[in-house]
C-alpha positions in Angstrom: 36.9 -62.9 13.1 34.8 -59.8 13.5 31.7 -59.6 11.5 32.7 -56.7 9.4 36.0 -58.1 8.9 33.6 -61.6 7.6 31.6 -59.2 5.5 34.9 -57.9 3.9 36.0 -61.1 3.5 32.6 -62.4 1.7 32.6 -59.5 -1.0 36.3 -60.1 -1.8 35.8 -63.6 -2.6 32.3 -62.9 -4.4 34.2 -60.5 -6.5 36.9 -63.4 -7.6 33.7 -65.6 -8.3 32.2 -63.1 -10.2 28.8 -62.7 -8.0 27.7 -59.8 -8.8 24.6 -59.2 -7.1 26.2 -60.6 -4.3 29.4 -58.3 -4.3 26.7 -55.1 -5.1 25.0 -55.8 -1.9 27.9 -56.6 0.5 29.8 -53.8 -1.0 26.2 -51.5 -0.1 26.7 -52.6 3.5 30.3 -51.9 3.7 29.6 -48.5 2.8 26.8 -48.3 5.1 29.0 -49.0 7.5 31.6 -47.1 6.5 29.0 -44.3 6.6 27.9 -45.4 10.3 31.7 -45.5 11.1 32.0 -41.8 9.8 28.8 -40.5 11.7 29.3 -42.0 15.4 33.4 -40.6 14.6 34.9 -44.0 15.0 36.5 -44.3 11.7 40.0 -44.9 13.6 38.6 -47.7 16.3 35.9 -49.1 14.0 32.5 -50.3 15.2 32.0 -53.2 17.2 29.5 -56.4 16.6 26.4 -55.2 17.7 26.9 -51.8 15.7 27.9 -53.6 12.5 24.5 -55.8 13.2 22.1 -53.0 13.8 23.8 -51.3 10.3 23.1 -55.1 9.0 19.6 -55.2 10.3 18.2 -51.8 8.7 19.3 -53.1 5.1 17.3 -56.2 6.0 14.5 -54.1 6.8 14.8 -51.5 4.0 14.8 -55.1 1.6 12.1 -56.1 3.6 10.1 -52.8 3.2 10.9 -52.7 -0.3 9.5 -55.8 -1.1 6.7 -55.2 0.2 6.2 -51.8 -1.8 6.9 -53.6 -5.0 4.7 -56.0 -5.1 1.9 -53.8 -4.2 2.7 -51.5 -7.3 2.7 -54.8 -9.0 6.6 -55.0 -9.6 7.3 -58.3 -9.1 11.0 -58.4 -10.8 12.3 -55.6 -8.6 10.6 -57.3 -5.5 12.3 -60.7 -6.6 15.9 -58.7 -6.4 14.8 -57.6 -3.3 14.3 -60.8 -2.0 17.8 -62.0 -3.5 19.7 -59.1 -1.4 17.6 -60.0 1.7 18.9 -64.2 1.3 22.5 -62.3 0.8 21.9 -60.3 3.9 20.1 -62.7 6.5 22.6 -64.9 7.5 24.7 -62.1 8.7 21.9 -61.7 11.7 22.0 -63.7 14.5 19.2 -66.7 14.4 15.8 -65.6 14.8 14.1 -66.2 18.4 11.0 -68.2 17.6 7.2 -66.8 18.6 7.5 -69.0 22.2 10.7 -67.6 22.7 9.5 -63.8 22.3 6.0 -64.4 24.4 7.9 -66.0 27.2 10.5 -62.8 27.2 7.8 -60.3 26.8 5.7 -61.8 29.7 8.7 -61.8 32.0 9.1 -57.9 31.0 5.4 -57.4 31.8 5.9 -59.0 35.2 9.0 -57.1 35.8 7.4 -53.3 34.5 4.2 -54.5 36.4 2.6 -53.5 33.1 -1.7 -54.0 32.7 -2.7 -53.5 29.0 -1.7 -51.9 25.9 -1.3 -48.4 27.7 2.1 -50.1 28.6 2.6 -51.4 25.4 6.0 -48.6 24.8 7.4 -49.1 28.3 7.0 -53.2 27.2 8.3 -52.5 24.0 11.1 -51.2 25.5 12.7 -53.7 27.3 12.1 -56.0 25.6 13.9 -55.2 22.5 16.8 -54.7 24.6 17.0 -58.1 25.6 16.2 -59.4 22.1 18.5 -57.3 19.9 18.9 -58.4 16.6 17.2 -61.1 17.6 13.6 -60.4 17.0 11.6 -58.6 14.5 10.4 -55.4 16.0 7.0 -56.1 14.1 6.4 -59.5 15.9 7.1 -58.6 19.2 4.7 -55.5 19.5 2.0 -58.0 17.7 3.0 -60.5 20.3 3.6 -58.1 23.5 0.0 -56.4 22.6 -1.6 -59.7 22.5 -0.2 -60.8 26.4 -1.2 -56.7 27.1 -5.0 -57.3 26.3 -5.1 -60.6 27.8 -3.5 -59.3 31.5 -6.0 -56.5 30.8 
């Protein structure tokens, strides 16, 4: 089963229970991806896995963004539904890479770019999100990649 076709799946069945914050944000990202469908003209073929995940992993980050915001401007109720979409949204990702997992990718991209310090830090970047897709935070690994950067400095 495809992931979108799981995602349809999910929000029929949270519609039966009557979960309705849980149908509202499955039925946001199906028309995200409906959306995404529509723009990259593959309405007929569909998109694939890792297109349905990056379309998976902006929503995350809006939430995450979002939450953020709100409980700056001291909103904590909207920041709490936030935080309700993103548990609704996050298992949908593939499992997170943990900070050993990310330092020892980076460093073998740093070897392989023949990077010195942080001047490389976008060549880095890079490559190494490639290899991590949807499996890293972008956030972590330049935190991460720019610490290794300074040290080889």
């Amino acid at each position: 089963m495809s992931l979108k076709e799981k995602i349809t799946t999910d929000l029929k069945d949270a519609m039966r229970s009557g979960d309705t914050l849980r149908r509202d944000t499955l039925r946001l990202v199906d028309s995200a991806i409906k959306n995404t469908e529509i723009e990259k003209k593959k309405r007929e073929t569909g998109l694939d896995d890792a297109e349905v995940l990056e379309v998976i992993s902006r929503a995350v980050k809006q939430r995450q963004d979002s939450i953020r915001q709100f409980e700056e401007g001291g909103r904590p109720d909207l920041a709490e539904k936030e935080k309700l979409e993103l548990d609704i949204l996050v298992p949908y990702l593939p499992a997170q890479l943990s900070n050993e997992a990310i330092a020892a990718l980076v460093n073998e991209v740093i070897a392989q770019t023949g990077a010195t310090g942080v001047g490389d830090l976008g060549k880095v970047m890079g490559q190494a999100m490639g290899k991590m897709k949807g499996e890293a935070d972008g956030n972590v690994v330049r935190e991460i990649a720019k610490q290794l950067l300074e040290k080889s400095a």
